[in-house]
N, C-alpha and C positions, 0 to 999 in steps of 0.2 A: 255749369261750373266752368269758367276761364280757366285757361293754361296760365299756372304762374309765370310769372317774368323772372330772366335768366340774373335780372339785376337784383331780385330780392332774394335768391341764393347765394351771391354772393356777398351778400352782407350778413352772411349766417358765419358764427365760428366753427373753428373746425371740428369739435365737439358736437356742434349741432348740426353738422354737415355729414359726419359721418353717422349720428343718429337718426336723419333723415333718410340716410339710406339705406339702412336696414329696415326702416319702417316702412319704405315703398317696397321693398323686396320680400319683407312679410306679406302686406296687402297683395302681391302680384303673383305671389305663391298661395293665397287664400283665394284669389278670382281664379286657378287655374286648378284648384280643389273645387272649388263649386261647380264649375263646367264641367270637370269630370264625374263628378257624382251627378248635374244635371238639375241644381238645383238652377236657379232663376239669376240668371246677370244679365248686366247691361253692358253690351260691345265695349261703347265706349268707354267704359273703365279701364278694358286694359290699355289704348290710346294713352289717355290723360299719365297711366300710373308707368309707362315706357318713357315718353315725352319727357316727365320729372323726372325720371331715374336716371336719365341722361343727360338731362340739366345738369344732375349734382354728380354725376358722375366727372362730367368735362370740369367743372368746377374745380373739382378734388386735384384731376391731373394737371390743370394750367395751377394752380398751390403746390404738386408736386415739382411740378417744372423749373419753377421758380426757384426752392430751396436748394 
């Protein structure tokens, strides 16, 4: 799985910008439930699901900036 591009975040509304972010922060609180219980992940998931969450993170704040 590729790292999404910071250019297809930003063509997301802010609706859809701040629901993606709760959605990685769900998924990044689920991979860090599974390691503790010990069930089966892949490293790189949490890579992939940091990387994005700070995509849309930065995103969020250069939109806050702005207004």
């Amino acid at each position: 799985m590729a790292l999404p591009k910071v250019q297809e975040t930003r063509e997301l509304s802010d609706d859809e910008l701040q629901a993606q972010i709760l959605n990685v922060k769900k998924e990044l609180f689920d991979l860090r439930f599974k390691q503790a219980t010990r069930q089966p992940v892949q490293p790189h998931q949490f890579k992939h699901a940091k990387h994005r969450l700070s995509q849309l993170m930065t995103v969020e704040r250069e939109r806050q900036s702005r207004a």
